[in-house]
C-alpha positions, 0 to 999 in steps of 0.5 A: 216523166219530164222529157227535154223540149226540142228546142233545148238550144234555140240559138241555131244559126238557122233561126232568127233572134225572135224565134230565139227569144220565142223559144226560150220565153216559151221555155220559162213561162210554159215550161220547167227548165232544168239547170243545164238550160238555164245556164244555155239561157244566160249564155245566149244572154250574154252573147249578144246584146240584141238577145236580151232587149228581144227577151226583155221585149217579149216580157213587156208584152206578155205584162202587157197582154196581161193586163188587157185580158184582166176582166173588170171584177175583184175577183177571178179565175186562175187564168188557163195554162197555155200549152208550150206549142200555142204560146210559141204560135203567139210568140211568132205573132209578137217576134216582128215587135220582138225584132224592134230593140227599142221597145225592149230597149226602154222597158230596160231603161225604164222608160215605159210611160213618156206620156205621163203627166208628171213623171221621174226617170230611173234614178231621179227624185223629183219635187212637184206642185200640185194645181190645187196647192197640194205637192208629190216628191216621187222616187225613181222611176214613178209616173202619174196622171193628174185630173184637177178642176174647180170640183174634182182633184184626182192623181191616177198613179201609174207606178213607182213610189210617192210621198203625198202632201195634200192640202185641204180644198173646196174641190173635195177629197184628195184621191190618188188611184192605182191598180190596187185600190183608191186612197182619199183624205181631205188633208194628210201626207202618205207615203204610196208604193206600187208594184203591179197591182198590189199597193202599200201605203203608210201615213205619216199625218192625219187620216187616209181612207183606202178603198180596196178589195170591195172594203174600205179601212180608215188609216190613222197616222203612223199606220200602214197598209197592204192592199190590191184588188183582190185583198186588203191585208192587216193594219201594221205599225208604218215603218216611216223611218225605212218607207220614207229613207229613200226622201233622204237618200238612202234605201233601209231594208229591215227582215225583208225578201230579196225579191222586195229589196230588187224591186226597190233597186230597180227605181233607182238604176238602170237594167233589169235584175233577174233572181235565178232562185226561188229560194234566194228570191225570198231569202230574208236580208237587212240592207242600207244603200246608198242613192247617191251611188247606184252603181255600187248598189249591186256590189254592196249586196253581192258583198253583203249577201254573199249572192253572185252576180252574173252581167249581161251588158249594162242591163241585165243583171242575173242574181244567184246563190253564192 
């Protein structure tokens, strides 16, 4: 029999808004809340914009922690359960960071890797020449590291989405990494997209090779591919038309998840979206949006998807069922 947790309402006057954002983190990660609660939760969002940069804050470390304690090896154990009353032990160790709203403040912004070598805000497109000839145009919200020299030519993708134009050269192969594997080609132009640790690429010229998941696939022009450390999926038909739209000023949705059409907004506009339902996160859609307009993005589809939308400053957006 569930019971209620004792901190159904952490928004007391007698605790701070760490300990607040704690509580309800602790909630949502170490627990099942019910719906009463998950409206207490919007509501506490919506009273205070501190509130959501020190829930959004605590969200940042714990993907942080998350990759930190990710071992070195292709595969691994489902990682243990932490019980409600130890993660609030940890959450009181992270409050003080918690506290400090400009951390959250750029997670929400999109603002989370300044040092990258080449990068794009929220929103921007951006055109670069790469030190061997070869050039990248990147969506929104995309930083990488670049490692060139008269033998090696190596991009470390750090996230977002790229399109590749890589010219043959004498230093070797062209090789891009990310989370999720490694591409390498002598010559092509592909289009890389990230999310977490999982990648796809699909190939507009010539051949790309992906090694992932302990295999390694050659891709031939006009294919894609999904892929992360621990899979590789099939050899698909690449959809260049909807993967490459956005180089054209439009995001095309075909039959995909609403999870993977929020992933995509939140290249190309500030805040974060949150999908209150699991149901409605993989709820099937066709959509085309228009760059040139993100501030209409998220009316075009409460509109077109009949969801409803609940805002919680300009920065947080919550997603439900009509």
């Amino acid at each position: 029999m569930n019971r209620e947790p004792p901190f159904t309402d952490p928004a007391s006057p007698a605790d701070d808004i760490g300990q607040q954002a704690n509580a309800w983190f602790a909630l949502f990660h170490g627990g099942t809340p019910s719906p009463a609660q998950r409206e207490a939760w919007a509501a506490w969002m919506a009273a205070d914009a501190r509130h959501a940069l020190a829930y959004a804050e605590l969200e940042n470390l714990w993907a942080a922690s998350a990759q930190l304690l990710q071992p070195p090896v292709a595969r691994q154990a489902p990682p243990a359960r932490v019980s409600r009353r130890r993660f609030i032990g940890m959450g009181i160790a992270a409050s003080a960071a918690a506290a400090s709203a400009s951390a959250g403040l750029f997670w929400l912004k999109g603002m989370d890797t300044p040092f990258a070598d080449l990068g794009t805000a929220v929103g921007e497109r951006r055109i670069a020449r790469l030190p061997d000839g070869s050039a990248v145009e990147m969506a929104g919200h995309t930083a990488m590291n670049l490692d060139f020299s008269p033998t090696r030519r190596v991009v470390e993708m750090l996230h977002g989405q790229a399109f590749f134009m890589a010219r043959p050269s004498s230093a070797g192969p062209f090789t891009v990494v990310s989370k999720a594997g490694e591409l390498r080609c002598s010559e092509a132009e592909f289009s890389l997209s990230c999310h977490a640790d999982t990648a796809q690429v699909a190939v507009h010229r010539h051949r790309v090779q992906v090694l992932a998941a302990t295999q390694q696939t050659e891709l031939d022009e006009g294919l894609a591919l999904r892929f992360s450390p621990r899979s590789t999926g099939d050899i698909q038909r690449a959809e260049l038309e909807q993967v490459l739209a956005w180089r054209s000023g439009r995001l095309v949705f075909f039959n995909q998840p609403l999870q993977t059409v929020v992933d995509e907004l939140q290249r190309w506009r500030e805040g974060r979206i949150f999908i209150m339902d699991k149901q409605l996160a993989a709820r099937r859609v066709s959509l085309i949006l228009n760059l040139e307009q993100p501030g209409q993005m998220l009316d075009v589809l409460s509109r077109a998807l009949a969801v409803r939308t609940a805002r919680y400053t300009d920065l947080v957006t919550l997603l439900y069922p009509a």
